[in-house]
Backbone as XML, in Angstrom:
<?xml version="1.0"?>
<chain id="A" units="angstrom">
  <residue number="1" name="UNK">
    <atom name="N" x="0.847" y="-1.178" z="0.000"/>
    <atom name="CA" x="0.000" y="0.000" z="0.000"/>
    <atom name="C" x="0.890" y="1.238" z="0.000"/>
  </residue>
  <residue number="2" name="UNK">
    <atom name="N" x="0.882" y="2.040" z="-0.796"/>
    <atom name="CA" x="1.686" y="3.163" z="-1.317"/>
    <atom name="C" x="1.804" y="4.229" z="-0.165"/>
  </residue>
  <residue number="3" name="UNK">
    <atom name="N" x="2.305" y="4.675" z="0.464"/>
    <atom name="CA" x="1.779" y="5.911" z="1.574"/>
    <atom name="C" x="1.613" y="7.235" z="0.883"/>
  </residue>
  <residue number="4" name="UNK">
    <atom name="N" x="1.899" y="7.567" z="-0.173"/>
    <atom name="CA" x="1.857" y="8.635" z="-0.679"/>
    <atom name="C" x="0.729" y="8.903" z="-1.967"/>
  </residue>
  <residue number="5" name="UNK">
    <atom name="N" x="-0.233" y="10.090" z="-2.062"/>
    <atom name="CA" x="-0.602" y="9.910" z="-3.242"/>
    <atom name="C" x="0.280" y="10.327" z="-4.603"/>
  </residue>
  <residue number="6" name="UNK">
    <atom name="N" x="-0.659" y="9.905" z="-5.597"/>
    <atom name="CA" x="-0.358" y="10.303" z="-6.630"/>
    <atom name="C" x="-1.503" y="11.340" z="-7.335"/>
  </residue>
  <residue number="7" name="UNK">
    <atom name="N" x="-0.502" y="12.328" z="-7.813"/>
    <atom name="CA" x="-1.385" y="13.595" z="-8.826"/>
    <atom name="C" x="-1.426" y="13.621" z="-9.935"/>
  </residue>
  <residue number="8" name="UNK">
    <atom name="N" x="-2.527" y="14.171" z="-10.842"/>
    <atom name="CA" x="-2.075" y="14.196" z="-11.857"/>
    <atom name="C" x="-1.540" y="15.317" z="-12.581"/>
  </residue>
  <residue number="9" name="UNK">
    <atom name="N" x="-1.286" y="16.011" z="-13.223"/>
    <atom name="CA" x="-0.121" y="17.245" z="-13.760"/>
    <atom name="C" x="-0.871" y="18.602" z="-13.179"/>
  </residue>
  <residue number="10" name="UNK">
    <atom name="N" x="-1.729" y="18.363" z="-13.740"/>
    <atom name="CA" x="-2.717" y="19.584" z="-13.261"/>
    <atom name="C" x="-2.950" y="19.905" z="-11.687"/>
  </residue>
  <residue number="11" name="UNK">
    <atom name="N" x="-2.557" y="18.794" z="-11.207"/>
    <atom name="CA" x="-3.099" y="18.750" z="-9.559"/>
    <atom name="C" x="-1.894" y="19.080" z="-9.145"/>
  </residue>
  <residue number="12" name="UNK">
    <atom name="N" x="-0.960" y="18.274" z="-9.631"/>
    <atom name="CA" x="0.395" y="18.538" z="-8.824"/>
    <atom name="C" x="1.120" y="20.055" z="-9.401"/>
  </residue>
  <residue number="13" name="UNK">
    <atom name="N" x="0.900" y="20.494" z="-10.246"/>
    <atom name="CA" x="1.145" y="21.624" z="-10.406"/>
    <atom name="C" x="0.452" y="22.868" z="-10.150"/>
  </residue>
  <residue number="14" name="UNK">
    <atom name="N" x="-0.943" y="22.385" z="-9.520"/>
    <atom name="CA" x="-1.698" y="23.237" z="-8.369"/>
    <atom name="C" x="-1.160" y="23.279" z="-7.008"/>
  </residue>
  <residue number="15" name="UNK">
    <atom name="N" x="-0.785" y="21.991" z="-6.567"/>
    <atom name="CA" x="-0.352" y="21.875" z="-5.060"/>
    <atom name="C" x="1.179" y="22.892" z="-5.181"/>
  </residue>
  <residue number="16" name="UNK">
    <atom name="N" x="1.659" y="22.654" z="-6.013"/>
    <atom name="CA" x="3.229" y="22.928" z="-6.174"/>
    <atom name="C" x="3.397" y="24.492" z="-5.926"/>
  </residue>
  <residue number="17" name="UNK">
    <atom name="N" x="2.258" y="25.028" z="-6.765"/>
    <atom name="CA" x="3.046" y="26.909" z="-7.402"/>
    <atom name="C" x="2.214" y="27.219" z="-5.797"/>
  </residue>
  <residue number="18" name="UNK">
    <atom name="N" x="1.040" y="26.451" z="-5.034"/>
    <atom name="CA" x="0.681" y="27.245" z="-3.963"/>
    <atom name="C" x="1.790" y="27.056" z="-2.583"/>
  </residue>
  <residue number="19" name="UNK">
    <atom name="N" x="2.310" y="26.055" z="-2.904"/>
    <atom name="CA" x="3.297" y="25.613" z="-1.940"/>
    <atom name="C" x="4.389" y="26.898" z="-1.796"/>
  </residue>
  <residue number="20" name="UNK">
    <atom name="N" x="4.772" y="26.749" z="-3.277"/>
    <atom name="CA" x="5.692" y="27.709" z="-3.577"/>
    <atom name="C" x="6.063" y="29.142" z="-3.333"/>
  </residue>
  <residue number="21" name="UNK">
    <atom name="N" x="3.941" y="29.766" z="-3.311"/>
    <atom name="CA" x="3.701" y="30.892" z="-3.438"/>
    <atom name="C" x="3.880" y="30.794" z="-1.600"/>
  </residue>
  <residue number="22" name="UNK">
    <atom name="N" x="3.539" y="29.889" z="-0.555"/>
    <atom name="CA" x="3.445" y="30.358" z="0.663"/>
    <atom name="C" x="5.046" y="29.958" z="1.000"/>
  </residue>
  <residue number="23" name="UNK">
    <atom name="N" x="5.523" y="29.418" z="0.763"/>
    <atom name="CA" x="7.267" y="29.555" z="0.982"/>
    <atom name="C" x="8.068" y="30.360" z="-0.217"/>
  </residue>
  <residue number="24" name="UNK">
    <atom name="N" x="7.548" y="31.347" z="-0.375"/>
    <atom name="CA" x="8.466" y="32.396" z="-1.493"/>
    <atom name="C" x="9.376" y="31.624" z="-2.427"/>
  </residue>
  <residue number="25" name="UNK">
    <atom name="N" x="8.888" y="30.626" z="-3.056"/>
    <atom name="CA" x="9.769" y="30.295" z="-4.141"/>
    <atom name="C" x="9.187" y="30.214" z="-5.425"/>
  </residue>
  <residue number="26" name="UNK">
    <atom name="N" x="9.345" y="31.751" z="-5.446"/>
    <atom name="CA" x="8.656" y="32.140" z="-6.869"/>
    <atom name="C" x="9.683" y="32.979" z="-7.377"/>
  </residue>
  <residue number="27" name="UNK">
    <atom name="N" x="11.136" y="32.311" z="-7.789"/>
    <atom name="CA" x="11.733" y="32.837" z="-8.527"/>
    <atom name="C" x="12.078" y="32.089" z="-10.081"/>
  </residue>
  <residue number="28" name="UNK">
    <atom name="N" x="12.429" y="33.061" z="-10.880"/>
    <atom name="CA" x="12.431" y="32.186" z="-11.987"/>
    <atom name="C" x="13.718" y="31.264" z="-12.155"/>
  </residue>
  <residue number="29" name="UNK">
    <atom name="N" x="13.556" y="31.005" z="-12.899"/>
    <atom name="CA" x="14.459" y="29.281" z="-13.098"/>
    <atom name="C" x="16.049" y="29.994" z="-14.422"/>
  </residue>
  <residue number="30" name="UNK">
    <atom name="N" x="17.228" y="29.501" z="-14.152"/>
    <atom name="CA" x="17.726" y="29.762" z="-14.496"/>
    <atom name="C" x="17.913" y="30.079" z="-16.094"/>
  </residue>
  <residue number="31" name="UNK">
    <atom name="N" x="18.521" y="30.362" z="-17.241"/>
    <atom name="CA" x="18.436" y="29.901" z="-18.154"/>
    <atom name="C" x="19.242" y="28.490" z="-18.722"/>
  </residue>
  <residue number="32" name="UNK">
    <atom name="N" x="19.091" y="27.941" z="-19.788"/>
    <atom name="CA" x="19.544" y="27.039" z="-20.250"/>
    <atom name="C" x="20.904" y="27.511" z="-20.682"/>
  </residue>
  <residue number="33" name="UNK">
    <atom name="N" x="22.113" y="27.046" z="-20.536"/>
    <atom name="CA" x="23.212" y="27.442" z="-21.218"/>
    <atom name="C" x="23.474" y="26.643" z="-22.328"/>
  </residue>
  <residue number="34" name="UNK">
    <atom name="N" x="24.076" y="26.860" z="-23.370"/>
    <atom name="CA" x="24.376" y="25.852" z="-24.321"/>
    <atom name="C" x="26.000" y="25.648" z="-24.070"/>
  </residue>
  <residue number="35" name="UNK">
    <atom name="N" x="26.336" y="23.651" z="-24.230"/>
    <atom name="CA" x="27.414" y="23.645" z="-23.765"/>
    <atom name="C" x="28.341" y="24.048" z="-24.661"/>
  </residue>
  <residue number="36" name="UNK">
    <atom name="N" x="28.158" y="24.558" z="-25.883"/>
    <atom name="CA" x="29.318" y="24.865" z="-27.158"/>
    <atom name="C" x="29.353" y="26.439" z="-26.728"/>
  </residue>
  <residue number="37" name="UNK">
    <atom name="N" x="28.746" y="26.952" z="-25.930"/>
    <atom name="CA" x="28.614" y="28.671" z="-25.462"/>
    <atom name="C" x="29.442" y="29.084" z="-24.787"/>
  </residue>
  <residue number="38" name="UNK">
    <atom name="N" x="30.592" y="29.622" z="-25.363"/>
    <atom name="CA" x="32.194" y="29.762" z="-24.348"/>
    <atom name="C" x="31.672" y="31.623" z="-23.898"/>
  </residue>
  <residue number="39" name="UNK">
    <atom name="N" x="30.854" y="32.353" z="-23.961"/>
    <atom name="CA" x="30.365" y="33.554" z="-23.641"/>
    <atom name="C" x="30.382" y="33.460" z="-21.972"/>
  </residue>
  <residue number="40" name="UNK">
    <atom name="N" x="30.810" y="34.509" z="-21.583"/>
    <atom name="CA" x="31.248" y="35.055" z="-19.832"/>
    <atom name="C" x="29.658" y="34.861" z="-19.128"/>
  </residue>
  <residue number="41" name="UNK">
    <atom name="N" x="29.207" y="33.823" z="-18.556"/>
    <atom name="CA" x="27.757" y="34.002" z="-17.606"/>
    <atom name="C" x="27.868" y="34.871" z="-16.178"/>
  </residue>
  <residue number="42" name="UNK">
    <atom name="N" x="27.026" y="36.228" z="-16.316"/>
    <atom name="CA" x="26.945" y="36.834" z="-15.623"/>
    <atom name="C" x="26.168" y="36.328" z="-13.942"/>
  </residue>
  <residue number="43" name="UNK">
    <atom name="N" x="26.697" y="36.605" z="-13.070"/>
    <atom name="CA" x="26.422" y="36.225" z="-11.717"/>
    <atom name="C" x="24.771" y="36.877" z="-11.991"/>
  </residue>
  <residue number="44" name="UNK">
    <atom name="N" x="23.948" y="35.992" z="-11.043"/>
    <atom name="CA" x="22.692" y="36.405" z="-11.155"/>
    <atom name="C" x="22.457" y="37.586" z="-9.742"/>
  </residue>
  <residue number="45" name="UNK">
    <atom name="N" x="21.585" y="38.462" z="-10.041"/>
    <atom name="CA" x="21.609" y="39.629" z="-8.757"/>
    <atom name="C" x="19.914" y="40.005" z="-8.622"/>
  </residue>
  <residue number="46" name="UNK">
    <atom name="N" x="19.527" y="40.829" z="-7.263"/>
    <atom name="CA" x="18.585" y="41.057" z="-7.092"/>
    <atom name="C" x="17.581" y="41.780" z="-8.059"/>
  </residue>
  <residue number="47" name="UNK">
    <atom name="N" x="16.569" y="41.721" z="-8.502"/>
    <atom name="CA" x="16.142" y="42.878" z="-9.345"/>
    <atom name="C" x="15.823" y="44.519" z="-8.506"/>
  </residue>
  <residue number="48" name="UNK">
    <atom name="N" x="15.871" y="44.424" z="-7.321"/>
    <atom name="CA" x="15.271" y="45.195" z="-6.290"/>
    <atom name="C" x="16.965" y="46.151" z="-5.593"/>
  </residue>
  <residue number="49" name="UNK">
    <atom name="N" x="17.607" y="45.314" z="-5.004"/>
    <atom name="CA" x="18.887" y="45.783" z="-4.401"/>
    <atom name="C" x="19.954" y="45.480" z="-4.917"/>
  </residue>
  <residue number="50" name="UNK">
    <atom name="N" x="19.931" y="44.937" z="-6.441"/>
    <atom name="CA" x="20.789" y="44.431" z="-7.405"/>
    <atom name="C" x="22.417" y="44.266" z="-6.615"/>
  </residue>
  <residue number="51" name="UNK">
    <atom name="N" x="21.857" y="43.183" z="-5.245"/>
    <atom name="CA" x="22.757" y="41.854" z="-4.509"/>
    <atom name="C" x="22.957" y="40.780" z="-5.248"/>
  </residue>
  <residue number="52" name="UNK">
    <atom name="N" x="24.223" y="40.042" z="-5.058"/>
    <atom name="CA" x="24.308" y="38.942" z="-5.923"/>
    <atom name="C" x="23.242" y="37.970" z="-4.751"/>
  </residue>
  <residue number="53" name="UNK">
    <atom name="N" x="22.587" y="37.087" z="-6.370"/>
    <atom name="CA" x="21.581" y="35.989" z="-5.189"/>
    <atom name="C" x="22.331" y="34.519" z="-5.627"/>
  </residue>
  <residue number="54" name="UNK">
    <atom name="N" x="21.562" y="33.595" z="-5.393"/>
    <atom name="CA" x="22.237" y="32.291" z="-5.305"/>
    <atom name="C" x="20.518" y="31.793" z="-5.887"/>
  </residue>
  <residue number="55" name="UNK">
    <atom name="N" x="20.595" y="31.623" z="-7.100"/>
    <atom name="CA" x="18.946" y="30.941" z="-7.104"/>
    <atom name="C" x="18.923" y="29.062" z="-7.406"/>
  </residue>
  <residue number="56" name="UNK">
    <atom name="N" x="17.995" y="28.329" z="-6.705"/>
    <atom name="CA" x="18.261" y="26.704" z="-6.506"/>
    <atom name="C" x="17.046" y="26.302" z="-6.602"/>
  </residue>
  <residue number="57" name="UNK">
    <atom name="N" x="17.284" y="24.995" z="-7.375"/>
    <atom name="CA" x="15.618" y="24.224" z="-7.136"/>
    <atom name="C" x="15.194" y="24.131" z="-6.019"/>
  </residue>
  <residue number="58" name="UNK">
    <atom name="N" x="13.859" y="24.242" z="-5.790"/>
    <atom name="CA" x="13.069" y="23.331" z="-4.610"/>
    <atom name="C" x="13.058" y="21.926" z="-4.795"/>
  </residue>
  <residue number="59" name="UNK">
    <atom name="N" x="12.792" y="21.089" z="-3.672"/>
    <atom name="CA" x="12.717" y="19.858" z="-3.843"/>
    <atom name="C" x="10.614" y="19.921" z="-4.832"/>
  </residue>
  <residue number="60" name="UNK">
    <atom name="N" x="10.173" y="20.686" z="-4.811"/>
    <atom name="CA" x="9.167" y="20.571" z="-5.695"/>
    <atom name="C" x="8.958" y="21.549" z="-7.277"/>
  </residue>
  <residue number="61" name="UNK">
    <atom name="N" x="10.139" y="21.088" z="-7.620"/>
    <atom name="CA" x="10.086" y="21.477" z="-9.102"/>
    <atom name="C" x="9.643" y="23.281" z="-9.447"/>
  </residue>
  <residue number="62" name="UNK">
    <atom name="N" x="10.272" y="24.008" z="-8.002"/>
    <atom name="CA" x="9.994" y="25.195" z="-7.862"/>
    <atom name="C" x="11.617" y="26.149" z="-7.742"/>
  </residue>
  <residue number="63" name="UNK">
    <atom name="N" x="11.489" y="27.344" z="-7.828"/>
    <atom name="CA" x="12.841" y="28.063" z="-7.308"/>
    <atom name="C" x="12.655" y="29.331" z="-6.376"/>
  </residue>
  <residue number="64" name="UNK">
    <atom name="N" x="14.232" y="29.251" z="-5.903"/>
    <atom name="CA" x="13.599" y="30.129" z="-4.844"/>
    <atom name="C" x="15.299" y="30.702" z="-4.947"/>
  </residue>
  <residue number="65" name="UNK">
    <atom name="N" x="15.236" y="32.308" z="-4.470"/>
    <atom name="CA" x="16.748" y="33.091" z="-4.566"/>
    <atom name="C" x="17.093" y="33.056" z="-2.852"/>
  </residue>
  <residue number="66" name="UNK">
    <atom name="N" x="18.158" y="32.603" z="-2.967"/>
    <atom name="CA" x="18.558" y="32.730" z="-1.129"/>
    <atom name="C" x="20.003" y="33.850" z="-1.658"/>
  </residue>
  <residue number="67" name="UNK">
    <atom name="N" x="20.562" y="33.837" z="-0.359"/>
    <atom name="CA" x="21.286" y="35.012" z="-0.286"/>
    <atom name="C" x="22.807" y="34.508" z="-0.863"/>
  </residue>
  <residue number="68" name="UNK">
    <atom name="N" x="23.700" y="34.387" z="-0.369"/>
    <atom name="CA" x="25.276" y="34.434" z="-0.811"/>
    <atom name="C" x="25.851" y="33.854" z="0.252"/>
  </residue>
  <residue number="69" name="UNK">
    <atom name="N" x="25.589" y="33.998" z="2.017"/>
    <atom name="CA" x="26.025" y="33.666" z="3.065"/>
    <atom name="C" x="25.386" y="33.019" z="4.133"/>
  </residue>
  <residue number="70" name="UNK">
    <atom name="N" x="25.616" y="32.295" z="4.751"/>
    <atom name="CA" x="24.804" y="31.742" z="5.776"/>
    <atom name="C" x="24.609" y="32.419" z="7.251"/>
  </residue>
  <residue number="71" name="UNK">
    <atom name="N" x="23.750" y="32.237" z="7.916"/>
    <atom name="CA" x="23.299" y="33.272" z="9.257"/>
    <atom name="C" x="22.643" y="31.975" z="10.497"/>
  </residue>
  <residue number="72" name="UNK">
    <atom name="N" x="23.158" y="32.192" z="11.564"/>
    <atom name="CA" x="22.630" y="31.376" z="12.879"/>
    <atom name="C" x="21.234" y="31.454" z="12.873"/>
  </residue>
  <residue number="73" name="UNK">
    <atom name="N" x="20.629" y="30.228" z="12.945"/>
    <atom name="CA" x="19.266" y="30.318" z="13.119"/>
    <atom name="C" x="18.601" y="31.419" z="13.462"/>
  </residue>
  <residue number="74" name="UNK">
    <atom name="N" x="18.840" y="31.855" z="15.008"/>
    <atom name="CA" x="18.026" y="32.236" z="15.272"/>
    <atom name="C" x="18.472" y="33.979" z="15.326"/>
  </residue>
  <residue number="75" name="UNK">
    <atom name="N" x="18.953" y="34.411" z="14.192"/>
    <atom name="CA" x="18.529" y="35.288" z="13.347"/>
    <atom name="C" x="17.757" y="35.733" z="11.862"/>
  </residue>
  <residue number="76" name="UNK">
    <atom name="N" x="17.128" y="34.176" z="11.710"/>
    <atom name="CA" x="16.475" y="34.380" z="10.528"/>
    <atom name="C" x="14.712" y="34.057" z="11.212"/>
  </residue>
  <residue number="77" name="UNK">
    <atom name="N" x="14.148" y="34.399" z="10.675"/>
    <atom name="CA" x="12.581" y="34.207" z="11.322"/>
    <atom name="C" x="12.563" y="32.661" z="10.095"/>
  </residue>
  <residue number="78" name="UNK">
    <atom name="N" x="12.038" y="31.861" z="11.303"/>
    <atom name="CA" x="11.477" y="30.511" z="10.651"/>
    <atom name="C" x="11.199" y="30.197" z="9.163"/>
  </residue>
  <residue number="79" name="UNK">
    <atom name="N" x="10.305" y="31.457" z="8.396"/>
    <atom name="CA" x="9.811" y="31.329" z="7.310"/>
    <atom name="C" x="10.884" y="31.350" z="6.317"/>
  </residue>
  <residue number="80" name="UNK">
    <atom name="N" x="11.613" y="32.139" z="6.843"/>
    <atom name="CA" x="13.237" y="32.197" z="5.426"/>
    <atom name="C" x="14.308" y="31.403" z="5.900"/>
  </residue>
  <residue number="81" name="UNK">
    <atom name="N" x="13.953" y="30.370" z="6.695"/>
    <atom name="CA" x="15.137" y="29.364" z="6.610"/>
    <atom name="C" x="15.433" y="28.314" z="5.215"/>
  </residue>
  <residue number="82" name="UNK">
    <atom name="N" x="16.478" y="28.319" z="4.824"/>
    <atom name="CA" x="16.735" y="27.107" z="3.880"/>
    <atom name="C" x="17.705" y="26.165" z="4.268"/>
  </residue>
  <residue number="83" name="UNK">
    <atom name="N" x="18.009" y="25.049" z="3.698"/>
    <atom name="CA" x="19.372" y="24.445" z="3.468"/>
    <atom name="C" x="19.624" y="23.891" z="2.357"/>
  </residue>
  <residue number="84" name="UNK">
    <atom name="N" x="20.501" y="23.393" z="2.048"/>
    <atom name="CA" x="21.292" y="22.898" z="0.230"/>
    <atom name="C" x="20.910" y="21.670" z="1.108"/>
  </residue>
  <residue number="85" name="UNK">
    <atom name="N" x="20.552" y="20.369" z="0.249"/>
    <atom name="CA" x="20.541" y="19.233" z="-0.041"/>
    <atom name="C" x="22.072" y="18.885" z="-1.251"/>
  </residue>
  <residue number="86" name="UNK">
    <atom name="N" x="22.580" y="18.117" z="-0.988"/>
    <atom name="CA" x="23.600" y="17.991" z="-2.656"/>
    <atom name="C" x="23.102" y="16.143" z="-2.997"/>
  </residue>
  <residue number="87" name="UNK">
    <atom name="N" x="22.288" y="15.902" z="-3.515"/>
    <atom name="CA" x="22.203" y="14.505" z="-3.845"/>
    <atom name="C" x="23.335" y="13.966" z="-4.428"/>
  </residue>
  <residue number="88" name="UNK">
    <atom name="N" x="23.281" y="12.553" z="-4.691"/>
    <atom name="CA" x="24.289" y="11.867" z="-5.198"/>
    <atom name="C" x="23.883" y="10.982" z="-6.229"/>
  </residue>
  <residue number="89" name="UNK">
    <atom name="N" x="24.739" y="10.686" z="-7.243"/>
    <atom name="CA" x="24.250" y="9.987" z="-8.653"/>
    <atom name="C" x="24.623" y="8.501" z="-7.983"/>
  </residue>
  <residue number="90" name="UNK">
    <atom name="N" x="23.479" y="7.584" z="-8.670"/>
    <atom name="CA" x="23.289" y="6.186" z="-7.924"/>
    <atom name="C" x="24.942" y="5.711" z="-7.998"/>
  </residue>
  <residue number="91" name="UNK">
    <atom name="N" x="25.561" y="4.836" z="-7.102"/>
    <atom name="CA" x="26.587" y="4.216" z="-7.016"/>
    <atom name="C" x="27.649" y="4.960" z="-7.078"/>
  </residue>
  <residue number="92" name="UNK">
    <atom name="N" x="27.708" y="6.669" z="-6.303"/>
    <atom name="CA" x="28.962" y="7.534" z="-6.802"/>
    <atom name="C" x="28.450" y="8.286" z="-5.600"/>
  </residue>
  <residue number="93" name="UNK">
    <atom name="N" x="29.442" y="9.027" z="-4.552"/>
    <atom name="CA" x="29.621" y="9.604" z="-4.076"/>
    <atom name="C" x="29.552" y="11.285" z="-4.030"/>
  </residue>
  <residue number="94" name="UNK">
    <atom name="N" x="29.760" y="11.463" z="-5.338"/>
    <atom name="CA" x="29.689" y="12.851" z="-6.525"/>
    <atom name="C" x="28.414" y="13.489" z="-6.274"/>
  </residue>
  <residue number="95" name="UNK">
    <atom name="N" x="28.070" y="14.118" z="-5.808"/>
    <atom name="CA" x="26.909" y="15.193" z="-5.833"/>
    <atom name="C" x="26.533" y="16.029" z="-7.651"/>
  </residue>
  <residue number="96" name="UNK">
    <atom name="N" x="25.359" y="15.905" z="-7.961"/>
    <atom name="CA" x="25.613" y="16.548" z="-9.162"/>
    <atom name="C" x="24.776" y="17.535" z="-9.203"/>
  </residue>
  <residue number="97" name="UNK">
    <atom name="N" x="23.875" y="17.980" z="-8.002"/>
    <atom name="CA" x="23.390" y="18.942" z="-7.840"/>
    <atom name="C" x="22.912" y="19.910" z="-6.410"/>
  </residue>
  <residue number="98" name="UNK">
    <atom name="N" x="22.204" y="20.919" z="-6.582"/>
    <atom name="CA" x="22.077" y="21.313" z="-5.312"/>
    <atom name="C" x="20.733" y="21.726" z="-4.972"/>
  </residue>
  <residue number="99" name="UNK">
    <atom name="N" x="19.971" y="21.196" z="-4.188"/>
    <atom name="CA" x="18.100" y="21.616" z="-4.167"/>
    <atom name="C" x="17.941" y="22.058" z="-2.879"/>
  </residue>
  <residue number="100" name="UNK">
    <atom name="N" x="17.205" y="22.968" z="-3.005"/>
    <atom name="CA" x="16.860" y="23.936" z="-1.256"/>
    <atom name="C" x="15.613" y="23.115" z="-0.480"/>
  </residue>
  <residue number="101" name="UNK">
    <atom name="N" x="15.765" y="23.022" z="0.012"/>
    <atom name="CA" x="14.954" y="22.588" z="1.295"/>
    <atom name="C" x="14.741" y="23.617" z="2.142"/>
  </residue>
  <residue number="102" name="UNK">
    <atom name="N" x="13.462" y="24.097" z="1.933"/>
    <atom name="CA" x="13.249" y="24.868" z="3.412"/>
    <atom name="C" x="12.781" y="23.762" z="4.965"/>
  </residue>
  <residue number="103" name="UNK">
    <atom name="N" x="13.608" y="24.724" z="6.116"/>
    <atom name="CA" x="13.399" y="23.971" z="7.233"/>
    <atom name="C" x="12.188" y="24.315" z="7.827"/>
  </residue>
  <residue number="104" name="UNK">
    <atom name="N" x="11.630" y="23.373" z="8.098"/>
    <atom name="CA" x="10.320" y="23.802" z="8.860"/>
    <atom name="C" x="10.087" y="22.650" z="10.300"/>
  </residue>
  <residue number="105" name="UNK">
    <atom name="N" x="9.226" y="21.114" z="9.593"/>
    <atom name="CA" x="9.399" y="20.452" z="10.362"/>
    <atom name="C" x="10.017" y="20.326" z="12.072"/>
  </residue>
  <residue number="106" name="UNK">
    <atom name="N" x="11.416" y="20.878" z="11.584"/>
    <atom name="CA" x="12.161" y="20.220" z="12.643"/>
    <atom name="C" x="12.855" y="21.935" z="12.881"/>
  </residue>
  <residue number="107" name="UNK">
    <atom name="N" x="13.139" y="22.638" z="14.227"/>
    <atom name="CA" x="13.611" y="23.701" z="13.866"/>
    <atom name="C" x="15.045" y="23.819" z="14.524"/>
  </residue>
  <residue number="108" name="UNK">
    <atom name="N" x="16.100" y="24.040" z="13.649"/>
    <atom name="CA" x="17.489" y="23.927" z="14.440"/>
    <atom name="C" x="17.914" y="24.678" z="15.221"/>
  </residue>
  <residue number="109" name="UNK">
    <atom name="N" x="19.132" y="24.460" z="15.857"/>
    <atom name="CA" x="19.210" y="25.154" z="17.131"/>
    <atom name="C" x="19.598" y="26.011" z="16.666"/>
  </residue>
  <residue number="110" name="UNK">
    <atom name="N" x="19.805" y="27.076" z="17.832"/>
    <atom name="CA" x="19.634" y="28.661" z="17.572"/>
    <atom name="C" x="21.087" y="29.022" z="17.188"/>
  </residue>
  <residue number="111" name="UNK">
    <atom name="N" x="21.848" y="27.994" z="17.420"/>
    <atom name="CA" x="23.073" y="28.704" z="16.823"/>
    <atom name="C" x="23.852" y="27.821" z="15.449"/>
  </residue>
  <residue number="112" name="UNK">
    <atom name="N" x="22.790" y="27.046" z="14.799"/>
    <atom name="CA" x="22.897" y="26.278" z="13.613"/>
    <atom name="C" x="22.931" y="27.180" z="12.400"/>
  </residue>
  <residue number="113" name="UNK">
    <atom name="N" x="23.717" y="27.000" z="11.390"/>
    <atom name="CA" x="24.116" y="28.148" z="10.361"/>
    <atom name="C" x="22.764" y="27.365" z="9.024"/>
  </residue>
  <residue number="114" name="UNK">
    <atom name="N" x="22.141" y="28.177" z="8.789"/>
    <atom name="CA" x="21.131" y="28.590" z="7.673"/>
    <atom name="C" x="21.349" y="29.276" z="6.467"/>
  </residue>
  <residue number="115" name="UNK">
    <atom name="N" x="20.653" y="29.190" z="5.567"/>
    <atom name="CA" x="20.757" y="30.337" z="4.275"/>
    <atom name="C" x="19.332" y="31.058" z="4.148"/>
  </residue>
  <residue number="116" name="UNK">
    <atom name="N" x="19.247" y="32.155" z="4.929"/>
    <atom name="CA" x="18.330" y="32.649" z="4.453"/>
    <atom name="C" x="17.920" y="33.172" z="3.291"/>
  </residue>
  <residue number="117" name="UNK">
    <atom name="N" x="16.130" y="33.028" z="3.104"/>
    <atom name="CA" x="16.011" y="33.612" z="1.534"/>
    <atom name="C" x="16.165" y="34.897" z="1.406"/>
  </residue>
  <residue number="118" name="UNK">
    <atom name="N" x="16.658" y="35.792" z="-0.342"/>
    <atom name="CA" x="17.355" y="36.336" z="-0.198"/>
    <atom name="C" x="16.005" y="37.534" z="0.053"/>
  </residue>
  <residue number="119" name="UNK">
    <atom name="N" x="14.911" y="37.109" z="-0.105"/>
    <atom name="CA" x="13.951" y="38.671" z="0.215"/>
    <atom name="C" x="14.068" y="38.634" z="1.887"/>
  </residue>
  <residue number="120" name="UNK">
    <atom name="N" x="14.904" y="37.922" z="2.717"/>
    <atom name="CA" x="14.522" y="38.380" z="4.162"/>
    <atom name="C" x="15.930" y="39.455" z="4.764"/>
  </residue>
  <residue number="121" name="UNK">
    <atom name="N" x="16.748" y="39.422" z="3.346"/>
    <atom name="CA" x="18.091" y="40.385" z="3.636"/>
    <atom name="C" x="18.135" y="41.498" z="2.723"/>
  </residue>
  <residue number="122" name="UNK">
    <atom name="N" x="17.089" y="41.298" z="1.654"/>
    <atom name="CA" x="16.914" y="42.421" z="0.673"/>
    <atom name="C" x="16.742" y="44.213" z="1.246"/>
  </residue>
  <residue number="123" name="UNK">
    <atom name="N" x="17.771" y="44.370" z="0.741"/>
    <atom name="CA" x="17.657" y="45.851" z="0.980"/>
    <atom name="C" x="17.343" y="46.977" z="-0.115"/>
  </residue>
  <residue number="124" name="UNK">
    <atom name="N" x="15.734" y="46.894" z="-0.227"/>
    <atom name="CA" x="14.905" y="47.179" z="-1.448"/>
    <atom name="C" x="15.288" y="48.617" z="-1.640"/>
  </residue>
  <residue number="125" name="UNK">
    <atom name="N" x="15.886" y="49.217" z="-2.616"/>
    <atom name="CA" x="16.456" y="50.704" z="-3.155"/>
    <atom name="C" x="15.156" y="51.650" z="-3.134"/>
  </residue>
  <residue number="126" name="UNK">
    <atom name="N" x="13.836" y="50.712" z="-3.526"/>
    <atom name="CA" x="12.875" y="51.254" z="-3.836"/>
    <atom name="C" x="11.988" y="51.600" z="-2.599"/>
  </residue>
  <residue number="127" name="UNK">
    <atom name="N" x="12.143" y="51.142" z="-1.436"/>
    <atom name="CA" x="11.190" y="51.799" z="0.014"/>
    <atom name="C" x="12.286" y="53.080" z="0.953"/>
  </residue>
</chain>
C-alpha cells in the first residue's frame, strides 16, 4: 500500500506553485546554457537591491533566490530558513546537484548556520 498519493499534472502543479507561493519560491528558473557557449555568464543579482543571489531548485520542481552567506538560526525568522541538499548519482559519491529545502518540520538550534532567503536580507532601493 503506497503511503503517498499520486497527482495528476494539473493537480500537482496546483499543489506545487501554492506551496511555492506560501514559501516564497517564486523565482524564476535559471536559463539554459548551451554547452558549445564559451560567452562570460553573468552572476545572477537582485532585481530590487541588485545583490548577488544564489537561485536553486526546490525539492518541488519550484525556485527560490537565497542570499550568498549563511546566518545562525536564530537570526532568521522561521519562514526564510533554507538548506542545500547535494544529492548523489546512484553508485557515486559525486553530488551533481544542489536543491533547497526549506526547514520547517524540525527547527534547528539557535546557533545552527542557515541560508536565508534572499527577500529576508533584501535591501529594497525602492522603500
Amino acid at each position: 500500500m503506497p503511503l503517498s498519493a499520486e497527482l495528476c499534472d494539473a493537480c500537482w502543479n496546483k499543489l506545487a506553485n501554492k506551496l511555492a507561493e506560501c514559501e516564497g519560491a517564486t523565482a524564476v528558473p535559471n536559463p539554459e546554457s548551451d554547452p558549445d557557449d564559451m560567452d562570460w555568464i553573468e552572476h545572477r543579482s537582485c532585481r530590487h537591491c541588485h545583490a548577488p543571489v544564489r537561485c536553486y531548485p526546490t525539492n518541488y520542481d519550484r525556485w527560490v533566490e537565497l542570499a550568498t552567506f549563511e546566518l545562525p538560526a536564530k537570526k532568521v525568522p522561521p519562514q526564510h530558513r533554507w538548506r542545500l541538499m547535494r544529492p548523489t548519482a546512484p553508485n557515486t559519491p559525486i553530488a551533481v546537484a544542489a536543491v533547497a529545502i526549506r526547514i520547517g518540520a524540525l527547527d534547528p538550534t539557535p546557533g545552527e548556520p542557515v541560508i536565508p532567503a534572499h527577500e529576508f536580507v533584501c535591501l529594497r532601493e525602492d522603500t
